[in-house]
C-alpha positions in Angstrom: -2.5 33.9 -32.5 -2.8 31.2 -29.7 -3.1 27.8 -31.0 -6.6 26.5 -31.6 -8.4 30.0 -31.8 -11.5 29.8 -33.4 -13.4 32.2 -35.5 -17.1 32.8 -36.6 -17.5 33.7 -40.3 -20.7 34.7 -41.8 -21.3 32.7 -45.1 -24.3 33.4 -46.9 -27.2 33.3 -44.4 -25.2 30.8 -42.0 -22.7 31.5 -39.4 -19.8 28.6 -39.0 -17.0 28.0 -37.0 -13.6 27.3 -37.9 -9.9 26.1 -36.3 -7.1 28.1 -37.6 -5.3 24.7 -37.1 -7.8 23.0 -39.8 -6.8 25.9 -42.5 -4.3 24.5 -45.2 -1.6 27.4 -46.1 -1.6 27.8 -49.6 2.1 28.2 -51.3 2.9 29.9 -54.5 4.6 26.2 -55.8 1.1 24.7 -55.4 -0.8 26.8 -57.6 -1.6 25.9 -61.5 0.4 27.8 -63.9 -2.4 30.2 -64.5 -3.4 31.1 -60.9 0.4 32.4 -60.6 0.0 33.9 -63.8 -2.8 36.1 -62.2 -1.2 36.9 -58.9 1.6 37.7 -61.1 -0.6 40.4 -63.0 -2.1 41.4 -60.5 1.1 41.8 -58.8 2.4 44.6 -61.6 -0.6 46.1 -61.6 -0.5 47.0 -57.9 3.4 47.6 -58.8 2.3 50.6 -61.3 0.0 52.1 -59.2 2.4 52.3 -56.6 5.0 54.3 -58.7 2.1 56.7 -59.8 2.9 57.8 -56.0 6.3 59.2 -57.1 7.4 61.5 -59.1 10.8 63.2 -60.4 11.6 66.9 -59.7 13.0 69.1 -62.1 16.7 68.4 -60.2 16.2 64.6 -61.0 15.6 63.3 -57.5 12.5 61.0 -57.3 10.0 62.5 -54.6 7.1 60.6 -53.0 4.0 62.6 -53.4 1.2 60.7 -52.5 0.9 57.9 -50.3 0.8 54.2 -51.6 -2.2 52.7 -52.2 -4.0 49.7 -50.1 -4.0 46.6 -52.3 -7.5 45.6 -53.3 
C-alpha cells in the first residue's frame, strides 16, 4: 500500500481516521507468555481442522477431500 494511505473505520457510532504509518506491528517476541499461549492454541486448533480435509484411501495414499477451511 502507498505510504501514508489512510483509512476510515467505523467504531461504535463514530467514524475515525487512521495512518497506516501510525499502526505499531505487533511481533510474536512482544507478547506475554499467555497471549502466545493462545495463538498457540488457537494455532492447533485451526491445524486439526485442516487435516479433517484429508483423508487416507484404502491403498494408503493421503487424498484431499474437502477444501481447507478459512481461519476464523
Amino acid at each position: 500500500m502507498p505510504s501514508g494511505t489512510r483509512f476510515k473505520t467505523k467504531i461504535g457510532m463514530a467514524t475515525s481516521d487512521f495512518d497506516l504509518e501510525n499502526v505499531i506491528p505487533v511481533t510474536e517476541a512482544s507478547l506475554k507468555e499467555e497471549q502466545k499461549q493462545a495463538i498457540a492454541k488457537a494455532m492447533e486448533d485451526y491445524k486439526q481442522q485442516c487435516l479433517k480435509s484429508f483423508s487416507i484411501n484404502r491403498s494408503g495414499e493421503v487424498i484431499q477431500k474437502d477444501a481447507l477451511p478459512m481461519p476464523r
